[in-house]
N, C-alpha and C positions, 0 to 999 in steps of 0.2 A: 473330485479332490476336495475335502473338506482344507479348507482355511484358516480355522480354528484349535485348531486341534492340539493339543499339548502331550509333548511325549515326554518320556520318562526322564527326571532332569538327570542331570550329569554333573557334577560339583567339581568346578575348577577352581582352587584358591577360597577365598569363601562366598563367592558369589554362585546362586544356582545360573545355570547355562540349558534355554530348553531349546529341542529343536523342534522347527518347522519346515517344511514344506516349503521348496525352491530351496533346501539344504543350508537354510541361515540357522546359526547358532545365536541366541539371546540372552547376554548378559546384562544384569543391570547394576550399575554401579555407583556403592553410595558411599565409598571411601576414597578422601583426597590422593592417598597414594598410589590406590590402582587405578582412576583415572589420567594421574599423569603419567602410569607406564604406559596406558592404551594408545593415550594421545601424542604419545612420543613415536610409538611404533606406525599410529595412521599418517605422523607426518611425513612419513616416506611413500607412502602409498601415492598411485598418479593420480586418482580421484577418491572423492566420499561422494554420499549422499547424505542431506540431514531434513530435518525438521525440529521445531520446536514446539511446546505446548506452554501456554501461560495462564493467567487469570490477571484482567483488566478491569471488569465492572468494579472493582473496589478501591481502587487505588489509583490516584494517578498515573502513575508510573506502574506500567502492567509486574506481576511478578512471575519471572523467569522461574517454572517449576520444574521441565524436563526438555533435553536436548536428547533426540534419537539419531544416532548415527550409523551408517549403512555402508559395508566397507570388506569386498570380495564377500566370504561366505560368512561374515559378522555382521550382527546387530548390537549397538550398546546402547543402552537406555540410564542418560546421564544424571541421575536426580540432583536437582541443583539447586532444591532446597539444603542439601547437607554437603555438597561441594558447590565451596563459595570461589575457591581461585580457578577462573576456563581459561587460563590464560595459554595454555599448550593446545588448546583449541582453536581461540581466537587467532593463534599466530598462524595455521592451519587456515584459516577464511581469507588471512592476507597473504596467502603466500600463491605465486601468480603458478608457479610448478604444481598444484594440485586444485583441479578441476572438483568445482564444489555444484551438483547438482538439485536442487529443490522444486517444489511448484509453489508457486505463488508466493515466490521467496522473498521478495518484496517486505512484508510482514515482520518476516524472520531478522530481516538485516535490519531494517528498522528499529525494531526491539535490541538488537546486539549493540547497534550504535549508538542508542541513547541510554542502555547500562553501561556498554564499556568505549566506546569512541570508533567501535572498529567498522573497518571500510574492507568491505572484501574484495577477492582480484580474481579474476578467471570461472567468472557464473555460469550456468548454463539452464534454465528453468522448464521444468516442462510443459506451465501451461504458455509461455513465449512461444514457445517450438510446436504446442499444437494451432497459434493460431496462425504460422504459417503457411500450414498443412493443409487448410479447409474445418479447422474448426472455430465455433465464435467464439469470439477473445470476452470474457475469461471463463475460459471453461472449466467444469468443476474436476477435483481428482480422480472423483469415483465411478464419474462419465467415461472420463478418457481411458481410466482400467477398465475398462468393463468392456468398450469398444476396442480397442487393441489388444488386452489381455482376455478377454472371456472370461473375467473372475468378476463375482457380483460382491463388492467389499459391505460391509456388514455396518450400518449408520445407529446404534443405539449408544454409543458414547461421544456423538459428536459435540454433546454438554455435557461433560465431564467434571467437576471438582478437582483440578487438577494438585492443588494445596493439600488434597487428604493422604493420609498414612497409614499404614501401609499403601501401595501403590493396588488397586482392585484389578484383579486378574483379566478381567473384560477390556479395563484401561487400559493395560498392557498390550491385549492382543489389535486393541485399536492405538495403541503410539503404535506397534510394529507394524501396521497395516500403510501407516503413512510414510514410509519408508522402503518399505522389500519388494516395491514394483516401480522403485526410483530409476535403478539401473538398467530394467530392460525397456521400459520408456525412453530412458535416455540413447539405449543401442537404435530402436526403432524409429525414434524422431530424427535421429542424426543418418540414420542411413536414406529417410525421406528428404530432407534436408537437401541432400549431397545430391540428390538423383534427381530433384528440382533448380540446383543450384543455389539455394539461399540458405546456408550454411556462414556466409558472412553476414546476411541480414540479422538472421536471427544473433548471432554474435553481436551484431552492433547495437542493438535494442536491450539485450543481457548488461551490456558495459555501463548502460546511465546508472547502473546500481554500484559500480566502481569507481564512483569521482565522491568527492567529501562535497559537494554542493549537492547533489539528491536529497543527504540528511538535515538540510537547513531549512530552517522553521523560523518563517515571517510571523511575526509576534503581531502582524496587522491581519494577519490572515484573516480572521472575520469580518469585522471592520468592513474593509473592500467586498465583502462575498454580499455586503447588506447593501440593496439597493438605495434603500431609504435616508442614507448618509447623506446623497446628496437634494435631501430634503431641509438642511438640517441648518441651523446658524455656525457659526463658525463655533463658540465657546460651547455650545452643543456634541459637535463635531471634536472636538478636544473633548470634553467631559466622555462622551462614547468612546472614542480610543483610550483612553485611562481606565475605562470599567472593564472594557475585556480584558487590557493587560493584567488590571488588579487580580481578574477573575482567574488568571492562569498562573500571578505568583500566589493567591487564596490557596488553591489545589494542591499548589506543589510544597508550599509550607505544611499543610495539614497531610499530604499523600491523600487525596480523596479526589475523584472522578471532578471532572469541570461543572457537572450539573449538582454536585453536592455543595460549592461552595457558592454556585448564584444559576438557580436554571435560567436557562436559555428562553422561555418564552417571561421571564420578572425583567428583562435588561432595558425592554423600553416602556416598561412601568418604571423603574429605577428613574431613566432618560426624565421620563414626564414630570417626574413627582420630586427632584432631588430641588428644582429651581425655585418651589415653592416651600421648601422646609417640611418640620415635624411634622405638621397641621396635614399634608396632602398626602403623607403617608399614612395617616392614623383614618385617611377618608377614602384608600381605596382598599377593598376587602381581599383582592386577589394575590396580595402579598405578603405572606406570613409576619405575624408582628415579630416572634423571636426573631426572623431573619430581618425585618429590616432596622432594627432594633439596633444589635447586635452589630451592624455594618456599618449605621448611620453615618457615626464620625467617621470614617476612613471614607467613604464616598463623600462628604461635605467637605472634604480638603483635597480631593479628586476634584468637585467642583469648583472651588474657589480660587485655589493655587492659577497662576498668571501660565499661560503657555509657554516652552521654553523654545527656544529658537531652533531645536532641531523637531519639535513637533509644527510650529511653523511656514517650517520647509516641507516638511511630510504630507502635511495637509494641503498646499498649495501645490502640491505636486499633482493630488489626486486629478486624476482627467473624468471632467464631467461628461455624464451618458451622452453617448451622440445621436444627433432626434431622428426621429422613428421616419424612416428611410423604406417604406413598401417594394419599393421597384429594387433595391438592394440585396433587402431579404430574400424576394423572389430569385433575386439571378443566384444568391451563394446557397439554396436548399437547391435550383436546378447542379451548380456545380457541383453540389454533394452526391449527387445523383450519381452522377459520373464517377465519382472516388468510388460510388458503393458498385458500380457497373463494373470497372478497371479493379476490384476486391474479389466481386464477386467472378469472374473470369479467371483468374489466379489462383483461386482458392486459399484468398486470404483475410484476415478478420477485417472487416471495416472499423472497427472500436479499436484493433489492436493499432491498422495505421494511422486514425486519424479520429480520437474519441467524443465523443458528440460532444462533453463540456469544451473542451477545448477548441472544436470548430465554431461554439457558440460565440466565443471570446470572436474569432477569427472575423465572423459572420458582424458582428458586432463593431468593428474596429478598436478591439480591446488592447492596448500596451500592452497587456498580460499574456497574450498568445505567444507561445512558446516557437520561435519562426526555427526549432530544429525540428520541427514539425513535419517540415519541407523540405529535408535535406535528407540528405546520406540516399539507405533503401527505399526511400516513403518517394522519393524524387523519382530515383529509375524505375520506378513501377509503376509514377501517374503519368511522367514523361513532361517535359521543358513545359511543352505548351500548355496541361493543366495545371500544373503549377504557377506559370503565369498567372493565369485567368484568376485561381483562387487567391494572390496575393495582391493584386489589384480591382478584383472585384466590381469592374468596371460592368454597366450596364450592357444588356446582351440582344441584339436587336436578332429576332425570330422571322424569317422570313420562308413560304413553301412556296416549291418550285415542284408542281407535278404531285409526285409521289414521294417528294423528298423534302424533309424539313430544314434548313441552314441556318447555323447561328454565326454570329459576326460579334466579335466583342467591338 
């Protein structure tokens, strides 16, 4: 079966319509008023499938170029460069009656909620569903076609210009690629699912992406991610939390990527250099002079400006690392062991129950550890008593008896 293949189009209205293979018809759509007919007619449908494609390296804020959607024996290829309002869409994402399947949809809903606010309801993804299957979490799309469907999807426009116009015929047949093996993924994983019984698992893992707290974005998020903060003086420690905030209102006033308005390796040249004035910046070479030139004043009133009472509290809040604990560490990589033992028995991803950053935090005794970690599916599957062990962390005394080794927390 060739994949590619374009047959003779067929003209509905003024969009060409071509068919492919698995009987989808391909329209692509760049007028406002026939995508709010389509999107009116898919809001009765009981499921879609979609994806999107954008371009991010340029702009802060990535730009939404095409939405593909996938819908019985239809494909629409939404260009949204020239349809501005998706709002018969969007309402479509939120509407808990129509089952929205994607892979690695995460990205997708991501990008929707910080153009337009929206929060979807009723997800289903397929690479969730394959890594409760036996396969490693996250696994790619063109693996998981290729091993359940026997089609080898075709990788030459996986960097695409998505912004260019006319839309390149290749483009096309790779947006439709990302979409026309949505739905039998989705019949296959759901009928594995069901005949394993974690058909609520994987539901309940799909739903963190249907609360409005998924989409919320700690403006400290770097900050905290830098160990070195707690190196740091306090007026220090203020001065760095004000540069990265600057750094991500810089970005979003100009629209240009966070490494275009201050890269990431200038931030503790900036740190070093701002407490001694002009003079230490004109004496380190690693700093472009137009850029520190150009920034100087707005960082020297970043620095000077008096802390305000809710940075403060923020800073006093910070919990400093807790010291380096050998016998600790030891016992929570042994407990890991056991989660990948109890994963790997099930044929379930170890990364998808339980992701190595986030056991770091764990291992660590990091406030930051996320203790839904430990509950719902991820519990009945380590069982009370590992779970225990891993949230107390308690030193684990190793004792053989024969042929047999006994641990004792």
């Amino acid at each position: 079966m060739k994949n590619h293949e374009y047959y003779t189009p067929l003209l509905t209205s003024q969009n060409p319509v071509y068919f492919y293979p698995m009987n989808y018809r391909v329209h692509l759509l760049e007028k406002q008023e026939e995508f709010d007919r389509v999107a009116g007619a898919l809001s009765s449908k009981p499921w879609i499938g979609f994806d999107t494609e954008f371009v991010g390296e340029k702009s802060y804020i990535p730009v939404l170029c095409l939405i593909q959607i996938v819908s019985d024996e239809d494909i629409y290829l939404v260009d949204t460069l020239r349809i501005k309002n998706l709002d018969k869409f969007l309402s479509i994402l939120a509407d808990p009656a129509v089952l929205k399947i994607t892979h690695a949809g995460d990205n997708d809903y991501r990008l929707l909620n910080t153009l337009c606010g929206t929060v979807p309801q009723n997800t289903f993804d397929t690479q969730i569903a394959a890594g409760f299957v036996g396969y490693n979490y996250p696994a790619g799309f063109a693996k998981i076609v290729e091993r359940e469907l026997k089609i080898t999807l075709s990788k030459s426009h996986t960097v695409t210009d998505w912004e260019a116009r006319p839309i390149d015929k290749k483009a096309i047949d790779y947006a439709v690629e990302d979409v026309k093996y949505l739905p039998a993924l989705h019949e296959k994983f759901t009928k594995r699912l069901q005949k394993r019984q974690r058909e609520a698992w994987a539901r309940e893992e799909n739903r963190k992406w249907e609360a409005a707290s998924f989409y919320e974005v700690d403006p400290n998020k770097e900050l905290m991610a830098n160990d070195f903060v707690h190196q740091l003086d306090f007026r220090e420690k203020v001065f760095l939390m004000r540069l990265y905030r600057w750094r991500i209102q810089r970005a979003t006033e100009l629209n240009v990527p966070k490494e275009n308005a201050l890269q990431s390796r200038h931030v503790s040249t900036v740190l070093r250099a701002i407490k001694n004035g002009p003079n230490a910046f004109r004496a380190n070479r690693t700093l472009p002079e137009n850029v520190w030139k150009k920034n100087y004043d707005a960082w020297e009133l970043l620095w000077k400006n008096k802390p305000t009472d809710e940075e403060k509290a923020f800073l006093e809040s910070l919990a400093k690392p807790a010291a380096e604990d050998p016998e600790r560490e030891w016992t929570m990589e042994l407990l890991y062991h056991f989660v990948k033992k109890q994963c790997l028995e099930h044929e379930i991803s170890a990364a998808l129950l339980l992701p190595k950053g986030a056991f770091n935090k764990l291992k660590a005794g990091s406030d930051e550890f996320d203790e839904d970690l430990l509950v719902g599916w991820r519990a009945e599957l380590l069982g009370q008593e590992l779970v225990r062990w891993l949230q107390k962390g308690q030193k684990i005394k190793i004792t053989w008896e024969g042929d047999c080794c006994k641990l004792t927390m």
